[in-house]
C-alpha positions in Angstrom: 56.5 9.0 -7.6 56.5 5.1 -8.8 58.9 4.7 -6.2 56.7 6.3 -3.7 53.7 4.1 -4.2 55.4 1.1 -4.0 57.7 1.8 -0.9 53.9 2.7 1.0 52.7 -0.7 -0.5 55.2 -2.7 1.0 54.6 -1.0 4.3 50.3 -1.6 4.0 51.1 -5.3 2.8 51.4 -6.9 6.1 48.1 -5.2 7.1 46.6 -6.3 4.1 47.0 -9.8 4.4 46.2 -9.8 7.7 43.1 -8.2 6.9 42.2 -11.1 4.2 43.2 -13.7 6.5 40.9 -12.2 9.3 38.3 -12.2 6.4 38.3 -15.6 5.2 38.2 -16.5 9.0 34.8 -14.8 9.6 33.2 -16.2 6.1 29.5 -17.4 6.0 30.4 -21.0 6.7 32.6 -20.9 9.7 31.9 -17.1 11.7 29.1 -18.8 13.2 29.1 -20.9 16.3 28.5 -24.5 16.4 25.3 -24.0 18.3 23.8 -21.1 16.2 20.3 -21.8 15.3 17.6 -20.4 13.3 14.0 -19.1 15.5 12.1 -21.6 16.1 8.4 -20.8 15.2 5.3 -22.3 17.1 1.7 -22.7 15.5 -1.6 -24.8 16.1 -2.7 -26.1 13.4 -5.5 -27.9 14.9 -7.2 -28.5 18.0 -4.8 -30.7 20.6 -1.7 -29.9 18.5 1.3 -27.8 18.8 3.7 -27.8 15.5 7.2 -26.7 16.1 9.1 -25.7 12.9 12.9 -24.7 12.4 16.1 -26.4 13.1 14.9 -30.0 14.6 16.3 -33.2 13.8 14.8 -36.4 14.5 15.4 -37.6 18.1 16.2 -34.1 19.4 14.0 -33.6 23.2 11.1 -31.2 22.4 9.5 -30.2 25.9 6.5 -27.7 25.6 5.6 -25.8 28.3 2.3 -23.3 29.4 3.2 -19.4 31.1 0.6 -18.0 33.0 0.9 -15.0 34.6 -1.9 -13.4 37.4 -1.2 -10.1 38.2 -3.4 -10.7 41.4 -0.9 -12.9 42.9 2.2 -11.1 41.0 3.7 -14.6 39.7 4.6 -16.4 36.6 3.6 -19.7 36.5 5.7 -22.0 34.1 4.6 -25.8 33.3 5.9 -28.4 31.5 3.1 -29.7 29.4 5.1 -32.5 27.9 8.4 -34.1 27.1 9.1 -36.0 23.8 11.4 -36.8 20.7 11.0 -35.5 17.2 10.5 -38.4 15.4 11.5 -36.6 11.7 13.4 -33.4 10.9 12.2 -29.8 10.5 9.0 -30.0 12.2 7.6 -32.1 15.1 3.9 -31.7 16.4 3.2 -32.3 19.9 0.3 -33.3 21.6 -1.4 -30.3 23.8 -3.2 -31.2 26.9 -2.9 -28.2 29.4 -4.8 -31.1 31.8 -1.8 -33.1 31.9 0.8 -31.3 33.2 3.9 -33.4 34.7 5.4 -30.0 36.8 5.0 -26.5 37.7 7.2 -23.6 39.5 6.0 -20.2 40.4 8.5 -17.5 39.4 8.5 -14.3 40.5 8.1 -11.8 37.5 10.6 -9.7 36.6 8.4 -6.5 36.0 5.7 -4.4 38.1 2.1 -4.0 37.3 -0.3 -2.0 39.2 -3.3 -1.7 36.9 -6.2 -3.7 36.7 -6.1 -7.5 37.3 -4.2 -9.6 34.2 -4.9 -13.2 33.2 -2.4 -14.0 30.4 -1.6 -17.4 29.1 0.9 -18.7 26.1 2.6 -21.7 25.0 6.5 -22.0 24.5 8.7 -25.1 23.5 12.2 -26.1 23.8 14.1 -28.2 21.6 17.8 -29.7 23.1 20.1 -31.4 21.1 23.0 -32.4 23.6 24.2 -29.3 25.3 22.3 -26.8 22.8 19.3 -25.6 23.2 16.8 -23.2 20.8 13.7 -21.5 22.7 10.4 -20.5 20.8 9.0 -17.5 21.6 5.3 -17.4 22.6 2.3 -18.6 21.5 -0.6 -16.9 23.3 -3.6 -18.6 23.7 -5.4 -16.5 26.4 -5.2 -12.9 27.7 -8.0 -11.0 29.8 -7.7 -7.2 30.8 -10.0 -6.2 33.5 -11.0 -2.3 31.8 -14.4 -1.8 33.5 -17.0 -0.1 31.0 -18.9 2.8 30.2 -22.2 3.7 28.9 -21.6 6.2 26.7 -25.1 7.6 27.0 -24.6 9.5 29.8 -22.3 11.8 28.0 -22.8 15.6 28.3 -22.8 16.3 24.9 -24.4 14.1 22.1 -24.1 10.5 24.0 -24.9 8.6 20.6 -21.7 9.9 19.1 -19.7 9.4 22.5 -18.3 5.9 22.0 -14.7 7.2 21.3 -14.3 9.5 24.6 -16.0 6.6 26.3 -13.3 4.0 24.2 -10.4 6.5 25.4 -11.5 6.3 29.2 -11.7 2.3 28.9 -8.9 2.2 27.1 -6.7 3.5 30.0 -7.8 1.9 33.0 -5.2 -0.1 33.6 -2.4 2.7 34.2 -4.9 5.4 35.4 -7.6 3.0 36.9 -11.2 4.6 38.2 -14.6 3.6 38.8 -18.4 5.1 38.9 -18.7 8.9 38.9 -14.8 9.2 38.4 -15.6 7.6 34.7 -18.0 9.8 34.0 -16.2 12.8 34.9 -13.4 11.7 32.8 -15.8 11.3 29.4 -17.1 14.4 30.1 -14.0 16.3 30.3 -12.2 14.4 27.1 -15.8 15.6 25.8 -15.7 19.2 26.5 -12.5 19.3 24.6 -14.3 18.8 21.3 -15.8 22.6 22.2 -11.8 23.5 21.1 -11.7 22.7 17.4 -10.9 20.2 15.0 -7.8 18.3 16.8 -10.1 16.9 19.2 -13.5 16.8 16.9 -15.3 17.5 13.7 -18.8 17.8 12.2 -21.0 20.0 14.0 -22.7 19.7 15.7 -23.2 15.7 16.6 -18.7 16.6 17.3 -18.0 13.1 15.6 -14.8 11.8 16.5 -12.2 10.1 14.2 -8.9 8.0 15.5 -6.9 10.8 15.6 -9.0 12.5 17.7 -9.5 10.2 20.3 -5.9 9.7 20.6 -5.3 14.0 21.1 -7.7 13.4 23.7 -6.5 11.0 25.8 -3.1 12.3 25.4 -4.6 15.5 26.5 -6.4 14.1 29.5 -3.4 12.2 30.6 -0.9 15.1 30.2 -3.4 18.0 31.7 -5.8 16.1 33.9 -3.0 13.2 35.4 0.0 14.5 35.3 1.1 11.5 33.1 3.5 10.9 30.2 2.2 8.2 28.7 1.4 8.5 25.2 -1.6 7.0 22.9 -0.4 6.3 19.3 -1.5 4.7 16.3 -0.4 0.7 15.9 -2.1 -0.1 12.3 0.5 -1.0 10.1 0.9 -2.1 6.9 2.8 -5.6 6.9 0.6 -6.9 10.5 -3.1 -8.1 10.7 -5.5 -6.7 12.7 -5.4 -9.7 14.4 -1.5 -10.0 15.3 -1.5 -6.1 16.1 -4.5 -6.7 18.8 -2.7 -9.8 20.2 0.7 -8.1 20.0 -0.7 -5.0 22.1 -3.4 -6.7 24.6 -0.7 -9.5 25.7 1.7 -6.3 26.7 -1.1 -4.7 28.9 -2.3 -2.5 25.9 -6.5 -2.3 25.7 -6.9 -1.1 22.0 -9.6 1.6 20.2 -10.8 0.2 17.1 -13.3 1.5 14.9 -16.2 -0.9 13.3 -18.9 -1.4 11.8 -22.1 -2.0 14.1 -25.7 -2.1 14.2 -28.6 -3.0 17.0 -26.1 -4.2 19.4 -23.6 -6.0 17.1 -20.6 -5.8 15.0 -20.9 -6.7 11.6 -19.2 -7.2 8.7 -20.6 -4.3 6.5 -21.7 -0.8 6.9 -25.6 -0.7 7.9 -26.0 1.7 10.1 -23.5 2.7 12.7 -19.5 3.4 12.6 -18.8 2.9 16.1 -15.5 2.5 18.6 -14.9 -0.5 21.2 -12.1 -1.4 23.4 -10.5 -4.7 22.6 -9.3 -5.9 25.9 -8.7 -9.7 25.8 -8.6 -12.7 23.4 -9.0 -16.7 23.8 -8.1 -20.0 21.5 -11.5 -21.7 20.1 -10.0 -24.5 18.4 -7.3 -23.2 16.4 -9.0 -19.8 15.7 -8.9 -16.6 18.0 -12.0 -14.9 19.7 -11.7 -11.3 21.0 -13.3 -9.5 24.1 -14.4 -6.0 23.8 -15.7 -3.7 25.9 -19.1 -2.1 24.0 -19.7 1.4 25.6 -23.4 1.1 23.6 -24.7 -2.4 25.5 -22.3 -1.5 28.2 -21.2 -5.2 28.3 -17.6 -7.6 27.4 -18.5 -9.4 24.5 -16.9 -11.9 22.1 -16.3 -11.8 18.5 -14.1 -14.0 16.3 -11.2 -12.9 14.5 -12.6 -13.1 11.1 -15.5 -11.0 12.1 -13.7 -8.4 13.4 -10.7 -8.5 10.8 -13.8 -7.6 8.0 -15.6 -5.0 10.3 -12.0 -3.1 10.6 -11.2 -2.9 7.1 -9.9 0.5 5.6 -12.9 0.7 3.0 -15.5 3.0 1.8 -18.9 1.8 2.3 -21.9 2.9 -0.3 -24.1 5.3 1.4 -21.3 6.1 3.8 -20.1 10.0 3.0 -16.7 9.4 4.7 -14.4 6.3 4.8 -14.2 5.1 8.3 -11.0 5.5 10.4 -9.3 2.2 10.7 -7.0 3.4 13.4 -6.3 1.0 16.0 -5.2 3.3 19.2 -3.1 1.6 22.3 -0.4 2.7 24.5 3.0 3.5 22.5 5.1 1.4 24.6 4.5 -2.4 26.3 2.8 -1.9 30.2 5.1 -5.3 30.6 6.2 -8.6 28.9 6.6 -11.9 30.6 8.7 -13.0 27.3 
């Protein structure tokens, strides 16, 4: 038996130190290539400045460029913003003057869109050291959706508790656009479903709606009503902000249903009155900060509201006086409508 084991040991032995060999080849220090780099991440950490962070040694070219893309026109619009050195390692912050641009070249995107019209704007830089080169990914600093919106008020049933049908029909304009009386009709119907039980509403009989609601309707709509198979989902996750989930969605082509708190026209921080839905359909740089665009299906209006604001006014908290904890879902297409990445 000895001899057995040894005779198949010989025989494995070549294999075996081929194997190690092969091993110590690939180790930590030499599997990866020369020109292997770590992300480069892209911030602004105040107004005029754009900080690049990663892999950057002093001297290495740093050009930072602006995307635009119009979905009117159907083109991408790259421009170089500006062209420098790092003048120390790890981080370099560039100067950010979108006024100053030294080219630009239309490219055709790589993707359809047929929905309403897009205005989407980010910032990317490039970093060359000889013949390698490490891209950032973007930085968005402006997005607008064109959604339309709805007063909610001319609901069939209960138009004070209407904003999320009316949220829903915003909310997918821009695969399954529609205008005037076609709106209407479409609230109405995602309405009417509250009539067949708790998976589209609750709480007779005002039929209040909650996230998950609003997203069985829509779904419903789209699936009966359409003909479509595009599905709403839930996007609130634990590890993201409300603020990076909202960007991540709306610069994909994604409007989002939030709920917040609201009173007399506003949003506000805490719970005084009103637990009402609105469509967040764009967002824009103010200094360093971001500003949101929502369409309000109560003042039937775009307006904007800082991050902050509306990170506070979407917490997942009870309010006193409140008898339910208010649904912090955030609804939105399950899959990106496009990407100019």
């Amino acid at each position: 038996m000895r001899k057995r084991i040894v005779s198949v040991l010989i025989l494995l032995l070549p294999g075996i130190l081929m194997s190690f060999f092969h091993a110590a080849a690939q180790s930590p220090d030499t599997a990866a290539t020369e020109h292997e780099k770590p992300a480069l991440r892209i911030s602004m950490p105040s107004y005029g400045t754009i900080r690049f962070e990663g892999d950057i040694s002093a001297g290495d070219r740093i050009r930072l460029y602006q995307r635009e893309y119009r979905s009117a026109e159907a083109v991408i619009i790259d421009t170089l913003l500006s062209d420098t050195a790092a003048e120390t390692d790890s981080r370099a912050d560039v100067p950010w003057n979108t006024y100053n641009a030294l080219s630009a070249e239309r490219i055709r995107p790589d993707f359809a869109y047929h929905g309403s019209d897009v205005t989407l704007k980010a910032l990317y830089g490039i970093v060359s050291e000889g013949s390698s080169e490490i891209r950032s990914g973007l930085f968005y600093t402006e997005c607008f959706l064109e959604t339309s919106v709805i007063n909610q008020f001319y609901s069939t049933y209960h138009g004070s508790s209407s904003c999320g049908e009316a949220a829903g029909v915003i909310a997918i304009q821009p695969v399954y656009p529609s205008e005037g009386i076609e709106m209407y009709d479409r609230m109405n119907v995602m309405r009417d479903y509250c009539m067949d039980g708790d998976d589209f509403c609750t709480g007779a009989p005002l039929y209040e709606t909650v996230g998950v609601h609003i997203t069985n309707t829509v779904n419903r709509y789209i699936t009966e009503e359409l003909s479509g198979s595009l599905l709403f989902t839930d996007h609130r996750t634990a590890d993201k902000t409300t603020q990076e989930t909202l960007i991540g969605l709306v610069s994909t082509g994604r409007p989002a249903v939030i709920e917040v708190c609201y009173l007399r026209g506003s949003v506000t921080q805490d719970f005084w009155g009103i637990s009402h839905w609105i469509v967040i359909n764009g967002f824009f740089l103010v200094g360093n900060t971001y500003w949101f665009r929502y369409s309000d299906p109560i003042t039937v209006s775009y307006i904007g509201i800082s991050s902050d604001l509306l990170e506070a006014s979407n917490k997942n908290v009870a309010y006193p006086g409140l008898p339910y904890t208010p649904d912090r879902y955030i609804g939105a297409f399950s899959d990106p409508l496009f990407s100019i990445e």
